[in-house]
C-alpha positions as CSV (number, residue, x, y, z in Angstrom):
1,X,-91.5,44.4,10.8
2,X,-89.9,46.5,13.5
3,X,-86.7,45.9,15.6
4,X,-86.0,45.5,19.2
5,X,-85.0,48.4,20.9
6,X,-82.7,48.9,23.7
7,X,-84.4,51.4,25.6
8,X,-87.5,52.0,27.2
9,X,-89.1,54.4,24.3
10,X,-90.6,57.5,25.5
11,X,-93.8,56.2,26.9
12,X,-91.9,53.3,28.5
13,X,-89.7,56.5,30.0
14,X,-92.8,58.2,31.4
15,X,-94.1,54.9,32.9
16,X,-90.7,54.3,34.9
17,X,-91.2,57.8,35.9
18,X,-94.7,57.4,37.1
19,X,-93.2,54.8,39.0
20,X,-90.4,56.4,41.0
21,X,-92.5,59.5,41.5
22,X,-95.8,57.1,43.0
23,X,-92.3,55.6,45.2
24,X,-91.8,59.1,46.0
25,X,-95.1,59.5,47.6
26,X,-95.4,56.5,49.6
27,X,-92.2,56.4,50.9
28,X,-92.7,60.3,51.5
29,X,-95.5,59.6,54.0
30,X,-94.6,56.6,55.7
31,X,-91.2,57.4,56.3
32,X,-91.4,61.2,57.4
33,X,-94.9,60.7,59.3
34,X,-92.5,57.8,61.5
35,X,-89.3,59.7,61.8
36,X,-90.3,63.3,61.7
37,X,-93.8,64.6,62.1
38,X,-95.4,62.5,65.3
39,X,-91.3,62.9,67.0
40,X,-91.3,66.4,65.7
41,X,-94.6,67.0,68.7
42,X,-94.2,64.2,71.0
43,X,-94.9,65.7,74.4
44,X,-97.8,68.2,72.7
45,X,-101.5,67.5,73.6
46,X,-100.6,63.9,74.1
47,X,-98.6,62.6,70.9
48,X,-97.5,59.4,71.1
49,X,-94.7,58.8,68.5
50,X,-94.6,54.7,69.3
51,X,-98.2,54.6,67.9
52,X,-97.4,55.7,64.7
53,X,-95.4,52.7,63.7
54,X,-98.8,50.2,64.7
55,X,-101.3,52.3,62.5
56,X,-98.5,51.8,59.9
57,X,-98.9,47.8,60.6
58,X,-102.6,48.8,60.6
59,X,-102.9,50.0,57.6
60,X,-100.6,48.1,55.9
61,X,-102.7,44.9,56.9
62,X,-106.0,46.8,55.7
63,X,-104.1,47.5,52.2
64,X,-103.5,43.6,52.0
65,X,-107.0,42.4,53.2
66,X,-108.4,44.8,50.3
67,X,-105.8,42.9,47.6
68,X,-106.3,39.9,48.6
69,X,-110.0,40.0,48.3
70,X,-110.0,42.7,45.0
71,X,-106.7,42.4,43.7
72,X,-107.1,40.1,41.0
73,X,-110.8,41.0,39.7
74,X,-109.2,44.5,39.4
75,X,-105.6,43.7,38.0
76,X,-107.7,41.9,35.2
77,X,-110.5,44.8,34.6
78,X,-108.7,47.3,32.5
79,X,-108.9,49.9,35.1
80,X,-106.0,49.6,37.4
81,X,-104.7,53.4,35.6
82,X,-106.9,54.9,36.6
83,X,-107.3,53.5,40.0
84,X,-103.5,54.3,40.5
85,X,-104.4,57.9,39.7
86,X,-107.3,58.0,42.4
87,X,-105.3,56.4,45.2
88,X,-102.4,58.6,44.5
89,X,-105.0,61.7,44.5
90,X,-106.5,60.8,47.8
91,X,-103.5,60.4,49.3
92,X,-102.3,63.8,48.4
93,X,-105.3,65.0,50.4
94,X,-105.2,63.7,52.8
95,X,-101.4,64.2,53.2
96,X,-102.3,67.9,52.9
97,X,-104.5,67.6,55.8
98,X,-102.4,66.0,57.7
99,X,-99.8,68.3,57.5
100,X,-102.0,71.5,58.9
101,X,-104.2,69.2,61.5
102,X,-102.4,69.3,64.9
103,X,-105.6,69.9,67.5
104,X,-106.2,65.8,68.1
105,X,-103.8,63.2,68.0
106,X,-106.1,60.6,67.1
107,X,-107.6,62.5,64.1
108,X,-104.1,63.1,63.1
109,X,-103.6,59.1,63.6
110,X,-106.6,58.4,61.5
111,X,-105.9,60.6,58.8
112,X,-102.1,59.6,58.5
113,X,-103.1,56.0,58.0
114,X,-105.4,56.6,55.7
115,X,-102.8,58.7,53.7
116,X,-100.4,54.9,54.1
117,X,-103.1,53.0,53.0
118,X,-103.7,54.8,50.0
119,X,-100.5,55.7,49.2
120,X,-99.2,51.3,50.2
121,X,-102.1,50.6,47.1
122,X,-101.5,53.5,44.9
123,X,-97.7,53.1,44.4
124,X,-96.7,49.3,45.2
125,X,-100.0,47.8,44.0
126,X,-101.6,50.2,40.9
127,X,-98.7,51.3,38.8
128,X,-96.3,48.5,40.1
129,X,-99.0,46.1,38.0
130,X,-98.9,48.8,34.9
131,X,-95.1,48.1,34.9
132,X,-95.1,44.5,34.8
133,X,-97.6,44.9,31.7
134,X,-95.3,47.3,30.1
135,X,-92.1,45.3,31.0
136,X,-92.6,41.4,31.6
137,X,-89.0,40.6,30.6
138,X,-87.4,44.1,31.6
139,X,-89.0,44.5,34.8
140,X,-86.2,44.5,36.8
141,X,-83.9,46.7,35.5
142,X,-86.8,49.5,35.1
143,X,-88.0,48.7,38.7
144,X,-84.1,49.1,39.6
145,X,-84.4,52.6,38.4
146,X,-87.8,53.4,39.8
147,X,-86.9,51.9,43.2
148,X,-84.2,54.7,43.5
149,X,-86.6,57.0,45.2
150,X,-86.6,54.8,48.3
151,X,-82.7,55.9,49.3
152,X,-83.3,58.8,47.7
153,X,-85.9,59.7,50.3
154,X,-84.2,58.1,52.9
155,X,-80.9,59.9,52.5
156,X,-81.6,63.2,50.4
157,X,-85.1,63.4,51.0
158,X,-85.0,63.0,54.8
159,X,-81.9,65.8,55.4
160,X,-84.1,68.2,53.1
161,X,-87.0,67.4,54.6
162,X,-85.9,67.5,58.5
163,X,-84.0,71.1,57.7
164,X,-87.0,72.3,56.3
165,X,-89.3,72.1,59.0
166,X,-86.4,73.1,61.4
167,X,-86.1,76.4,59.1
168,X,-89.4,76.8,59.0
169,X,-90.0,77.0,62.4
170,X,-92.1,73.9,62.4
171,X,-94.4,74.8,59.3
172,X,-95.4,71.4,58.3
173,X,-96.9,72.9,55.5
174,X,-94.0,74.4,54.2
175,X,-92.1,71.5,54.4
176,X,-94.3,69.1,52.8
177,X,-95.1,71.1,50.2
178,X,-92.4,70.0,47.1
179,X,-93.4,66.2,47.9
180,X,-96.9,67.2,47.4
181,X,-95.8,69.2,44.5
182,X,-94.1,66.2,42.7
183,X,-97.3,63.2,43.9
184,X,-99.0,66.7,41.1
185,X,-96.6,65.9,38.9
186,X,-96.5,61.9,38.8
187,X,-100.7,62.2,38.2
188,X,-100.1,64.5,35.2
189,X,-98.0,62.5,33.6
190,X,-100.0,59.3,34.2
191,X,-102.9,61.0,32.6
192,X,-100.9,62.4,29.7
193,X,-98.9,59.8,28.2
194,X,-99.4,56.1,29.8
195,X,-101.9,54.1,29.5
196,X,-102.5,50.4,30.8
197,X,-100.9,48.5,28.0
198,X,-98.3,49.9,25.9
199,X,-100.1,48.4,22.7
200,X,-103.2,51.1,23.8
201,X,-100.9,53.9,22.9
202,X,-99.0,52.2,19.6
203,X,-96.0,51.1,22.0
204,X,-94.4,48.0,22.4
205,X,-93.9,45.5,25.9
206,X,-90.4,45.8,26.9
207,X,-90.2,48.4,23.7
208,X,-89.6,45.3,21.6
209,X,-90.3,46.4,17.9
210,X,-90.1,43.3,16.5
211,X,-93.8,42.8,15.5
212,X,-96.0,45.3,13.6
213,X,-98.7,47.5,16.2
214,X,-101.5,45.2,14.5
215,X,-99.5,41.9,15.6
216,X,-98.8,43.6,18.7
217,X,-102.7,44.2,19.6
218,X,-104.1,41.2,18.4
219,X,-101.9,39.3,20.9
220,X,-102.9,41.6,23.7
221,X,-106.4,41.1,23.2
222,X,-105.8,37.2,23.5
223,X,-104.1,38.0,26.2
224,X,-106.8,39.9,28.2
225,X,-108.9,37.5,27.3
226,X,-106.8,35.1,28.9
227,X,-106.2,36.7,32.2
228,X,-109.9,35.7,32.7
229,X,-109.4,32.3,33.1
230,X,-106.3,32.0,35.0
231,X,-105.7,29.3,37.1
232,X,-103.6,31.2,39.8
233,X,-106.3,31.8,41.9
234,X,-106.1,32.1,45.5
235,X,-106.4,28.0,46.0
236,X,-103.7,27.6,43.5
237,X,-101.1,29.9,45.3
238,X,-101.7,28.8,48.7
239,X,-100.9,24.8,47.7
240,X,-97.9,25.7,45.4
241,X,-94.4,25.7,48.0
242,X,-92.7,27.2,45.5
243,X,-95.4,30.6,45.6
244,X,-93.8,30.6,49.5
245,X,-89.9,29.6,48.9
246,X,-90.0,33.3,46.7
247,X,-92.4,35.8,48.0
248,X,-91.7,35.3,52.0
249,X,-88.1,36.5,51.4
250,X,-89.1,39.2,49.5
251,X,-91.5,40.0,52.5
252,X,-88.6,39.1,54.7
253,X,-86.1,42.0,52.9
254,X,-89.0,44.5,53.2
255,X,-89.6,43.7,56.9
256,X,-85.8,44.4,57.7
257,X,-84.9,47.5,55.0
258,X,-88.2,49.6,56.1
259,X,-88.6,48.7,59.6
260,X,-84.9,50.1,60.0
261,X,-85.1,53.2,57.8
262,X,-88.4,54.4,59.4
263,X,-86.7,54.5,62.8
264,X,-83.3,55.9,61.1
265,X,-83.5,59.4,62.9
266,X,-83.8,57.3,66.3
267,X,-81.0,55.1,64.9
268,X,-78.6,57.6,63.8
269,X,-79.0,59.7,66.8
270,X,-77.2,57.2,68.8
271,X,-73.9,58.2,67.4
272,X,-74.5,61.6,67.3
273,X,-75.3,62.0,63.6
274,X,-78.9,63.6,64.2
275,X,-79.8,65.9,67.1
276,X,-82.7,67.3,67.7
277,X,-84.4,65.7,64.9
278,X,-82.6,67.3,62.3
279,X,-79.6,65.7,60.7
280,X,-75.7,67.1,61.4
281,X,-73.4,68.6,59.4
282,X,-71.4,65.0,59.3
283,X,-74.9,63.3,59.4
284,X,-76.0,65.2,56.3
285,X,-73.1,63.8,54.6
286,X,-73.5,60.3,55.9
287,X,-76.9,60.7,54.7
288,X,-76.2,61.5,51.1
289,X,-73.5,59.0,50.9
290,X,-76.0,56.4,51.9
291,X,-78.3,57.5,49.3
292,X,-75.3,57.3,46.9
293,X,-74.3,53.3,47.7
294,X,-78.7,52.5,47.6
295,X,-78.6,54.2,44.1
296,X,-76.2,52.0,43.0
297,X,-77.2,49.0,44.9
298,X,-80.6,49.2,43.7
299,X,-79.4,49.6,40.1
300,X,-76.6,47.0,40.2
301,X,-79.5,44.2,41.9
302,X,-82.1,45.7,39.2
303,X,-79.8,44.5,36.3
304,X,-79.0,41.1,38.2
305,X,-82.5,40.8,38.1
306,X,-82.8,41.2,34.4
307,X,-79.6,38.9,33.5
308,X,-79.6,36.7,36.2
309,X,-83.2,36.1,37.5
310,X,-85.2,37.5,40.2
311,X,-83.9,34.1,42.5
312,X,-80.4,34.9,42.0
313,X,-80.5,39.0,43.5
314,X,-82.9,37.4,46.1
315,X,-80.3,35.3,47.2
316,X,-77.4,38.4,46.7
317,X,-80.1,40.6,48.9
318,X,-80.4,38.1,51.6
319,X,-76.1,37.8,51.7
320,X,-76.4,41.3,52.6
321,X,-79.2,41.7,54.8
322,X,-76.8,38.9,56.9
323,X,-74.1,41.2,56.4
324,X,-75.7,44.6,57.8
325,X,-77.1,42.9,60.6
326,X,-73.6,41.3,62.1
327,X,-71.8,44.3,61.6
328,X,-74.5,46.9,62.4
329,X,-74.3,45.2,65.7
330,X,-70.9,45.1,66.3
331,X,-70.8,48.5,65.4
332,X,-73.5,49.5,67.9
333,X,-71.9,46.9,71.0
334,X,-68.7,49.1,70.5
335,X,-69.9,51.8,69.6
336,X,-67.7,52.0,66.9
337,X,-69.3,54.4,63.7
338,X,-67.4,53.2,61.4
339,X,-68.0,49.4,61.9
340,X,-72.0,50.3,62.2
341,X,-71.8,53.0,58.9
342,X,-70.3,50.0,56.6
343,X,-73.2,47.7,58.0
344,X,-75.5,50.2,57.3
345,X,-74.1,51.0,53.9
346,X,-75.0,47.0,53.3
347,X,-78.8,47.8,54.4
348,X,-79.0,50.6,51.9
349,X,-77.9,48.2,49.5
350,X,-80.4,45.7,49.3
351,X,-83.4,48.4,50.6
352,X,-84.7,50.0,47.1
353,X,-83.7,46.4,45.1
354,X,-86.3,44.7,47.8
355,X,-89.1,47.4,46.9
356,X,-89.0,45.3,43.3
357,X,-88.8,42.1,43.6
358,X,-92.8,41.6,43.8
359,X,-93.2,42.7,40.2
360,X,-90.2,40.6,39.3
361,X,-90.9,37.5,40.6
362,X,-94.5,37.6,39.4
363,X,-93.3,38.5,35.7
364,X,-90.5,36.3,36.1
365,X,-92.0,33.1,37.1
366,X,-95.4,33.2,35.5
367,X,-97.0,34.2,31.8
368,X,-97.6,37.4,31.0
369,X,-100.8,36.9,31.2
370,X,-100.9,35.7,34.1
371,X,-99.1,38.3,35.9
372,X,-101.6,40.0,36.6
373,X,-103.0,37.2,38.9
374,X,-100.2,36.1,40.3
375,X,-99.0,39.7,41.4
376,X,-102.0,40.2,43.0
377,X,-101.1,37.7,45.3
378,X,-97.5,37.6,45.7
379,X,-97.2,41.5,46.7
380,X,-100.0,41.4,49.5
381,X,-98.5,38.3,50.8
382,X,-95.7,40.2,51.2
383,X,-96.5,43.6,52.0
384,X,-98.3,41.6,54.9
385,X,-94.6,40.2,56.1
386,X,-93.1,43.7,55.6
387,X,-96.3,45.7,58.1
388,X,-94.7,44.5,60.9
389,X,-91.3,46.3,60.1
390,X,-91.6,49.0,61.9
391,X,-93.2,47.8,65.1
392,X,-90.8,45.3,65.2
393,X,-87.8,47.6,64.6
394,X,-89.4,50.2,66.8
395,X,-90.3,48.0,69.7
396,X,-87.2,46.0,70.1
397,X,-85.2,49.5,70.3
398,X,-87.3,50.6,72.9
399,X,-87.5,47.5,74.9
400,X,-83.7,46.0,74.3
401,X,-81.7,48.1,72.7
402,X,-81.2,48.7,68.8
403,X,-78.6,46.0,69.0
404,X,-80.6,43.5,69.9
405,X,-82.7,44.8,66.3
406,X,-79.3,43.7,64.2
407,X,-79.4,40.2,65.8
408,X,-82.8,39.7,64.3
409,X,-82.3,41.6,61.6
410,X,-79.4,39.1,60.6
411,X,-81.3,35.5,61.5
412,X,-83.7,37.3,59.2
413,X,-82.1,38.0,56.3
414,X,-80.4,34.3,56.5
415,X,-84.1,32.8,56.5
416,X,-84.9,34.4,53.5
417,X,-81.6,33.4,51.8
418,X,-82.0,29.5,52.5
419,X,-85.7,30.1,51.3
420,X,-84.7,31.6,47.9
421,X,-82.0,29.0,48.0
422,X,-84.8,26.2,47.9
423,X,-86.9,28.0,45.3
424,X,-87.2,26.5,41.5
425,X,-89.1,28.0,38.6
426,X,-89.4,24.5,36.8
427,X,-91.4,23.9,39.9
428,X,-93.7,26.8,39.2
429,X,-94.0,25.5,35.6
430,X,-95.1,21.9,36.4
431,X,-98.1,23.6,38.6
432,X,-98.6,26.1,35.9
433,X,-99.6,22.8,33.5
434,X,-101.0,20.6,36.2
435,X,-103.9,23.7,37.3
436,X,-104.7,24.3,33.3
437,X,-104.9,20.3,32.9
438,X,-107.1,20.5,36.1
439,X,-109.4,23.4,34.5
440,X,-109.5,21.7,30.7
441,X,-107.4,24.5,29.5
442,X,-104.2,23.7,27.5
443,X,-100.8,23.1,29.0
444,X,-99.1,25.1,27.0
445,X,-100.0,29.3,26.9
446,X,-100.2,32.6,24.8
447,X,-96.6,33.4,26.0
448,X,-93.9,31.5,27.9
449,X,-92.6,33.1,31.3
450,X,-88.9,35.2,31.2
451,X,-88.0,32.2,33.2
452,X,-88.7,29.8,30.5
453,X,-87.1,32.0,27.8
454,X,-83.8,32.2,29.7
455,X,-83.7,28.6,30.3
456,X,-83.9,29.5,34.3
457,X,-84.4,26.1,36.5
C-alpha cells in the first residue's frame, strides 16, 4: 500500500496548470474584447463598444442552454478531455480572426462571441469537470491556485496588454499574440500528460497513495458505472432548495466580480488612473498591486475552501462583496481614490475565489460520482446569473453613474451572504437518500461526499 501525499504529483501539477492556462484564455477574450478592442475603435465604421457587453450576455446564455441540455450526458461519457481541447482550439481561431478582422462590425460581433462561447465551455465547463475528478476533496485549494489567472489578467495582463497595442500602433495582432501563444501551450500539455481520471495514467484522486493503482481502478470503474444512474438529474436539482441556497450566490459573486472588471478601464479612468485606454504610470502600479491582494485573496479563500467548506468562503466572499460595494461608493461620491482603491482591493479579493466555487460546491456537497451530474447543473445555473454582469455593470454606469453600480453591487453581495447563510449539506444528504430510495437504488453510495467526511452540517 501507498501513502497520502501532500502535493498534487506531477500529473496533478499539469492538470492545475491546464487549468489556469484554459482561465488564461477565457478571461483573455472576454475581458480585453470589453475593455480594449471594441473601445480601442469606437467611432470607426460604426463600432459600438456598449454592444459588446450584450453578445457577452448572449453568448454566455447560449453556453448555458448547451449545458443544461448536454452537460450531463457528456460530463459522464469519457470524453470531456478531449472536448476541453477542441473548445479551447476553436477559440484560439477564432480569437486569431478576430484580432486581424476590422472591415464589419457585426462580423467582428459574431466572431467575438463565438470566441466567449467557446472559450465560457472550454475553460469553466471541460477542464473545470476534469479537476473535480482529479481532486474531489482538494478542489479548492487547487482551484485557488488556478483561479489566479483571473487578477492576474485583470491587473498584469490588462497593463501589458493595453501598452502593447498602444506600442504597437494598434496591431491587434501583435498584441494578442503571447495569449494565443500560451491557449498553444495549455492544449500541449493537455494532450501530453492529463487524461480524464488520474487512475487512466497510474495517478491517484487528490494524489492520495493510500491504495494500490489496481484498487484505485477498480473503484473508478464502479464509479463510472455509477455516474450512469445518478439521481441528480435536472428534476432532482430544480426541487432541492438547498441546490439554490448555494449555487445563486456563487452566481451572485460572478455577477458582481466580472461585470466590474470588464468595465475596469471605464472605471479607473474616472480617477485618472487610465487615459486613453492605456493604463498610467500610477495606474500600472495600482494595477499590479490589485493583482497582488486577488492572488492572495484567491489563495487564502481557496484554502478556506479546503479546511473550512465551500459554505463557509461563500459566506467570507459575500462579507466582502458588501464591503467593496459601500466603500467603492463612497469613494466614487467623494471622489476620494483612496477610499474607492481599498473598496476595490476588497473586489479583487473575492473575484478569482468566485471563478471556483462551482467545482467546489459540486465536489463538496455531492459523491464523487456524482459530481459529474451535479456540476453540470450547478455551473450553468450560475454562469446564467453571472451573463448579465457586464450589461448590468455597463448599463447602470452609462445610465446613472458608476456609483449607483456599488449600491447594487453591495445589496448584491448581502443576498448572496444570507443565502449561503441558509444553506445546509445534511440537507443535500437527506435528498441524496430520498432520490436513490425513489429510483430502488441504495441509500448509501460508492464514496461519501467531502462534506460528509469532515462532519460538515
Amino acid at each position: 500500500m501507498g501513502k497520502k501525499s501532500i502535493g498534487f504529483g506531477f500529473r496533478g501539477w499539469m492538470v492545475l496548470i491546464y487549468q489556469f492556462l484554459a482561465f488564461i484564455c477565457y478571461v483573455t477574450i472576454n475581458n480585453f474584447g470589453q475593455n480594449v478592442m471594441a473601445n480601442v475603435n469606437a467611432g470607426t465604421l460604426g463600432w459600438n463598444p456598449t454592444l459588446v457587453p450584450i453578445i457577452y450576455t448572449i453568448a454566455t446564455i447560449v453556453s448555458v442552454i448547451l449545458q443544461f441540455i448536454f452537460g450531463k450526458k457528456i460530463a459522464n461519457s469519457g470524453k470531456v478531455r478531449n472536448l476541453s481541447i477542441a473548445f479551447l482550439g476553436i477559440a484560439v481561431v477564432l480569437t486569431v480572426f478576430s484580432a486581424v478582422y476590422k472591415s464589419n462590425y457585426a462580423v467582428w460581433l459574431i466572431v467575438w462571441g463565438l470566441s466567449v462561447l467557446f472559450s465560457i465551455v472550454g475553460a469553466t465547463f471541460f477542464v473545470s469537470t476534469i479537476v473535480g475528478q482529479w481532486f474531489p476533496r482538494r478542489k479548492g485549494t487547487v482551484m485557488g491556485i488556478a483561479t489566479l489567472a483571473f487578477p492576474v489578467i485583470n491587473g498584469v495582463g490588462l497593463t501589458v496588454f493595453s501598452n502593447t497595442l498602444k506600442n504597437a500602433r494598434g496591431n491587434m495582432l501583435i498584441a494578442w499574440l503571447p495569449w494565443l501563444v500560451i491557449d498553444v501551450i495549455a492544449i500541449l500539455i493537455c494532450l501530453l500528460f492529463i487524461k480524464e481520471y488520474p487512475e487512466q495514467c497510474g495517478a491517484y484522486p487528490d494524489n492520495d497513495k493510500s491504495m494500490t493503482p489496481d484498487v484505485a481502478k477498480a473503484l473508478m470503474e464502479k464509479q463510472q458505472e455509477a455516474r450512469k444512474k445518478s439521481v441528480w438529474n435536472i428534476k432532482n436539482m430544480a426541487r432541492t432548495a438547498d441546490f439554490w441556497l448555494i449555487t445563486v450566490p456563487q452566481g451572485i459573486l460572478l455577477l458582481g466580480s466580472i461585470g466590474a472588471m470588464t468595465q475596469v478601464m471605464t472605471i479607473m479612468a474616472q480617477f485618472g488612473f487610465v487615459v486613453d485606454h492605456a493604463t498610467t504610470a500610477v495606474g500600472g502600479v495600482i494595477f499590479l498591486a490589485n493583482a497582488a491582494i486577488a492572488c492572495l485573496g484567491s489563495w487564502i479563500l481557496g484554502m478556506i475552501d479546503t479546511r473550512l467548506g465551500t459554505k463557509i468562503a461563500i459566506v467570507i466572499s459575500g462579507v466582502f462583496m458588501i464591503a467593496s460595494g459601500i466603500l467603492c461608493f463612497a469613494g466614487t461620491v467623494s471622489h476620494l481614490a483612496p477610499v474607492f482603491l481599498v473598496g476595490f482591493a476588497c473586489l479583487q479579493i473575492f473575484m478569482g475565489a468566485s471563478s471556483n466555487f462551482t467545482v467546489s460546491s459540486a465536489a463538496q456537497y455531492w459523491r464523487r460520482e456524482d459530481f459529474p451530474s451535479a456540476f453540470s447543473f450547478i455551473n450553468p445555473l450560475a454562469n446564467l446569473i453571472s451573463a448579465f454582469g457586464p450589461m448590468v455593470v455597463a448599463g447602470i454606469g452609462v445610465a446613472a453613474g458608476f456609483h449607483v453600480v456599488w449600491i447594487v453591487i453591495g445589496i448584491l453581495g448581502a443576498t448572496a451572504t444570507a443565502l449561503a447563510l441558509l444553506f445546509k449539506p445534511a440537507r443535500i444528504l437527506a435528498c441524496d437518500k430520498k432520490y436513490r430510495r425513489e429510483a430502488g437504488l441504495p441509500e448509501e453510495g460508492l464514496s461519501k461526499s467531502a462534506a460528509e467526511v469532515m462532519g460538515e452540517k
